[in-house]
N, C-alpha and C positions, 0 to 999 in steps of 0.2 A: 684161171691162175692157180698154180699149185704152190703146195709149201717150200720148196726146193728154188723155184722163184722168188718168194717173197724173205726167204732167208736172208740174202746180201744187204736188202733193205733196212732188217729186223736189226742186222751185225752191227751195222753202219750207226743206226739210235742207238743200241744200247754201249754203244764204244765214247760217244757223247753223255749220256743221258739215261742212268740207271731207273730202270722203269720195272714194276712188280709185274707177276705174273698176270692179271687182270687188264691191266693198262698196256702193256707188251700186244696180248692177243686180241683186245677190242680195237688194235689199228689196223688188223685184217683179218677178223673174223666174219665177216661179211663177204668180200673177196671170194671167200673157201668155203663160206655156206655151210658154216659151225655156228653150233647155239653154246658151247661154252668157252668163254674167251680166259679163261682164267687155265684149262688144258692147254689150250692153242698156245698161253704164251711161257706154259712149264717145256712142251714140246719146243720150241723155238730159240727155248735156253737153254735147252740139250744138246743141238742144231751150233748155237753160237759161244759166245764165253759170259756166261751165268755171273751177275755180279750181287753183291751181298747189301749193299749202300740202298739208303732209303728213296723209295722211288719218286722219282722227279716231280711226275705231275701229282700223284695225289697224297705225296706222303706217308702210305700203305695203310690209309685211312680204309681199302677196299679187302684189306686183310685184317681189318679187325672191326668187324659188324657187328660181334656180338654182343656187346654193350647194347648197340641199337635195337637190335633185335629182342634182348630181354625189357627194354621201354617200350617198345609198340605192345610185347604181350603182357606186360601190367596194367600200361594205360586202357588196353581195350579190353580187358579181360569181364568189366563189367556190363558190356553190350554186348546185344545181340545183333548177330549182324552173319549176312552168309557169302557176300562179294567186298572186298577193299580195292584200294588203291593207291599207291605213296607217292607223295613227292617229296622232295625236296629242297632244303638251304644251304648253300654251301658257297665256303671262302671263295669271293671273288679271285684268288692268287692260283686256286686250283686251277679254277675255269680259265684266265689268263695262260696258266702253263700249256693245258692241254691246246688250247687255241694256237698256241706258239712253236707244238708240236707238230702239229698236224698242217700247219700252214708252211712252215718249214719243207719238213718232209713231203709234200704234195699231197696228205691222203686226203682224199674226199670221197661221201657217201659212207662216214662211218657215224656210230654212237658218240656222244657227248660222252665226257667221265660223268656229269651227273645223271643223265641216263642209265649208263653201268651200275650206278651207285644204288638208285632206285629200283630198277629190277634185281638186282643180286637180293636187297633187302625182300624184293616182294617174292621171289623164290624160295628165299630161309623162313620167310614168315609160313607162305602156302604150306609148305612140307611141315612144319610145326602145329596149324592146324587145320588142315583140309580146308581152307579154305579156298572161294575161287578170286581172280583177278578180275577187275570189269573198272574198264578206264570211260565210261560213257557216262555209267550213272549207278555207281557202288553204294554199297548199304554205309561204310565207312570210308574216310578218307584219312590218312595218314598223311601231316607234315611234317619230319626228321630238321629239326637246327643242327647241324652241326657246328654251327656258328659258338652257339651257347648249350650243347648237348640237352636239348630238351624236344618233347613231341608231341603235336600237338594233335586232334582229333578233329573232326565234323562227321557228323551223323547224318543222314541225308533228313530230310523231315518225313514227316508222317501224315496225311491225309484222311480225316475221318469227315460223317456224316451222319447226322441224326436229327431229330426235334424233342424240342421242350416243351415242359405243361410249366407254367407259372401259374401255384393255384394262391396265394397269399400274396395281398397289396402292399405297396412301399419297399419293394425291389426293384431297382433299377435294372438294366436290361445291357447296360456297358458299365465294363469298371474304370473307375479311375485309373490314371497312369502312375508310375512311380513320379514324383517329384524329383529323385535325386537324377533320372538315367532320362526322365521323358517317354518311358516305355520301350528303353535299346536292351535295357537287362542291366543291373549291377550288381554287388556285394548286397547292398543294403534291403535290394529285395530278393535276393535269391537267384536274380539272374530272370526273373520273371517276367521285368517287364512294368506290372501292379502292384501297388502296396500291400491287397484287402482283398479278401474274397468274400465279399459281403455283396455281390449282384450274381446276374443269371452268368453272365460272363465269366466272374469270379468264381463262381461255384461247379461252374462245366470246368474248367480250366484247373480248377484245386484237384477234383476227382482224377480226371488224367493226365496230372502232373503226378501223382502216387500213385499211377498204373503203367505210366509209358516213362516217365522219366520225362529230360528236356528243358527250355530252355523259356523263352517265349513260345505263345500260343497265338495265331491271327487268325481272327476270325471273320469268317464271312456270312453276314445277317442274310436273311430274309424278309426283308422288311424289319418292325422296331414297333414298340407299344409304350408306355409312359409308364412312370415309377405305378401308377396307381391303378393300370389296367392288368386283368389276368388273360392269362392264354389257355385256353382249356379244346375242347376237341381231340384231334390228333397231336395236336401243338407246333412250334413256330419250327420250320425247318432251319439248319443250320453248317455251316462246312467251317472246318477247323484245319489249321496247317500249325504240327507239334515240331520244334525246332530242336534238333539237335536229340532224339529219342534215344532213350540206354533199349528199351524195348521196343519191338515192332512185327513180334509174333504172337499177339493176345487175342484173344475172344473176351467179347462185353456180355454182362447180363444184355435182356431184352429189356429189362425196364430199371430204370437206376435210380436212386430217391435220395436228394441232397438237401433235405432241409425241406422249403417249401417247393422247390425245382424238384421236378421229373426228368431225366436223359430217355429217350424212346427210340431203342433200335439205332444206335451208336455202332457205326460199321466202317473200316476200313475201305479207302478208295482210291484209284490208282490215280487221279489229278484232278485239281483244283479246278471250279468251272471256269473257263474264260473270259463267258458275257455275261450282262447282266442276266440272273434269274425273274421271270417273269411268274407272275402268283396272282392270286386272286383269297381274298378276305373277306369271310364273314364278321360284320362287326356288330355285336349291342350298345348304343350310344343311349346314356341314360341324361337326356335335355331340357333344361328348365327356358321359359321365356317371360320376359318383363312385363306382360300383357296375359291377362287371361286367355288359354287359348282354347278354341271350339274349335269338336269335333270336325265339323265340315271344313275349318281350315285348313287341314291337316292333308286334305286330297288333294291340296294343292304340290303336297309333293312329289307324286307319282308322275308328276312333268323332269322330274331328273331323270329318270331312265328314256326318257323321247332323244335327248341331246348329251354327248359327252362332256363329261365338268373340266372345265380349262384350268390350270393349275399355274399360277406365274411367279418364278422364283426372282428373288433378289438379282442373283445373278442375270440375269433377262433372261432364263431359258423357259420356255413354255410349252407346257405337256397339255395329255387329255387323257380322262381316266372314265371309266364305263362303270357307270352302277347298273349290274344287271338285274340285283330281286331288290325292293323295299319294301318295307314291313312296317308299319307305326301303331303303337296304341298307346290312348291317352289316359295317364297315370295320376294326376292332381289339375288342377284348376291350372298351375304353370307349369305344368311337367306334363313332360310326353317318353316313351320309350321308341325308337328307332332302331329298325333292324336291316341292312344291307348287307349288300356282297358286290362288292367291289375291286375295279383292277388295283391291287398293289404300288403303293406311293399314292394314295390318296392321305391327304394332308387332314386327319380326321377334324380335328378342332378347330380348324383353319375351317373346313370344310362348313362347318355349324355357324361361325361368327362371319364367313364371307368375309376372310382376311388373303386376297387378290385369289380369291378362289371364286369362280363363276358358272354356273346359278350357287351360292351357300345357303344355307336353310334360311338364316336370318334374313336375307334378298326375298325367299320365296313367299317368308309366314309374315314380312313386312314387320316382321319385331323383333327386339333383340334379343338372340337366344345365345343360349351358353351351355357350352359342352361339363358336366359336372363329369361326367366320369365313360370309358366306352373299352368295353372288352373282346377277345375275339374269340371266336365260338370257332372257329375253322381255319384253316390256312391252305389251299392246295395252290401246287405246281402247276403249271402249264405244258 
């Protein structure tokens, strides 16, 4: 099709229906296999009789961006970011109009006006800062109200990886949630999520919220230890997803010191694991029992590594976990020390009391023992 064809077309609307240069050239700028519809529809009011009345479908909303455009580059101007993307909201009446145009007139296989409307802005914007487009999975995303002239942001998240040393007892290993929000983010905690950064959670999460910026922090354990056991060795591995990042081009120290918490080789990662992470743990379990215990009893536990320990949760689900090394030496008359490495999700103090946990020590030494305290000396991956 050429222009000289779709001119009588062009005459025909605009004799009805004053339409801007923009809105004019996006009903056949497709057709003629032009990238700018806003030439195509100056050229085509050269062509026909150019009318001055504000344009039908969008109101010449598409001739005055610039408002928008100085919102997107203040709102974002604090992030870092190297690909966007915009969408948009806009008057139901618009979209109605253009629909009524186009339906009208017969065009099909063209642009939406909100379409138009989003690319024009992500054109002004790119030329303003070199930045690139990417509609799949952009560092930023841009939402334009025109509804109520406001813009809004999403920052894509952030993916980190590392482990912790917990060398000091009476830290908890999760934070509390906020009470007011439930852990969604609000006013009252910063959008955080938690009230406190008083746990290991807290305290990873404090650090790189004053490094990355952000919003909520979800995090993904690797296994879990009690307010009153330490993590020592390499420490407890860990994956992090930072929501809404102002930053996302940092380098971490190698080793990070938040109080009694360690961060260890804290590194950016391109996605979240999707199954569960499997591990094995070394544990020291320091166990007291009701009964004096002898020596020679004690070899009775070297029958757990013969059979996997069955694990049976409330829920009815039921596992089996592999104690590969045990190690015991006996520390008082009712104390013993215990040293294993075992598969990850073994249920330590469950494990000790034989609370639906089978063989449990207390089952094997026939007395009833009690987990006082059990730390982990190691953590590896599989």
């Amino acid at each position: 099709m050429t222009i000289q064809e779709i001119t009588p077309i062009a005459n025909k609307i605009l004799k009805d229906y004053p339409l801007c240069d923009s809105c004019l050239g996006r009903l056949f700028s497709k057709k003629l296999n032009l990238a700018s519809n806003k030439l195509l529809g100056k050229k085509l009011k050269k062509l026909t009789d150019p009318s001055l009345k504000k344009c039908f479908i969008c109101k010449n909303l598409l001739d005055n961006l610039v408002f928008y455009l100085k919102l997107m580059l203040e709102s974002s101007s604090k992030y870092d970011f190297s690909t966007m993307v915009v969408g948009a909201l806009i008057k139901p009446s618009i979209v109605d109009r253009d629909d009524y145009i186009r339906s009208k007139y017969k065009l099909m296989g063209i642009d939406s006006v909100k379409t138009d409307i989003t690319k024009e802005l992500g054109k002004q914007f790119i030329k303003k800062t070199n930045k690139i487009i990417n509609f799949l999975n952009p560092d930023l995303s841009f939402t334009i109200n025109f509804k109520d002239e406001s813009c809004q942001l999403r920052s894509r998240p952030i993916m980190l990886h590392g482990r912790y040393n917990k060398l000091d007892r009476g830290l908890s290993q999760k934070q509390k949630q906020c009470v007011n929000c439930m852990g969604k983010g609000c006013r009252e905690c910063n959008f955080h999520g938690i009230a406190e950064f008083d746990s290991v959670e807290g305290k990873i999460s404090e650090f790189l919220f004053n490094k990355f910026g952000g919003t909520t922090a979800k995090f993904t354990w690797v296994g879990g230890e009690d307010k009153s056991s330490l993590v020592l060795g390499s420490g407890r591995p860990f994956f992090i997803k930072i929501q809404n990042p102002l930053k996302r081009n940092l380098s971490l120290p190698r080793k990070i010191m938040s109080d009694s918490v360690i961060i260890n080789n804290c590194k950016m990662i391109s996605e979240h694991p999707k199954i569960p992470i499997k591990f094995n743990s070394t544990v020291e379990l320091n166990i007291s029992t009701e009964n004096e215990i002898l020596s020679t009893s004690l070899k009775k536990l070297k029958s757990i590594q013969s059979n996997p320990v069955v694990v049976y949760e409330k829920t009815g689900k039921r596992s089996e976990k592999t104690v590969s090394i045990l190690k015991y030496k006996k520390t008082g008359k009712n104390h013993f020390t215990l040293f294993i490495k075992a598969e990850g999700g073994l249920p330590v103090k469950r494990f000790v009391i034989g609370d639906d946990v089978n063989p449990g020590i207390s089952q094997i030494l026939n007395d009833k023992c009690t987990c006082i305290s059990f730390d982990f000396l190691e953590i590896e991956l599989k």
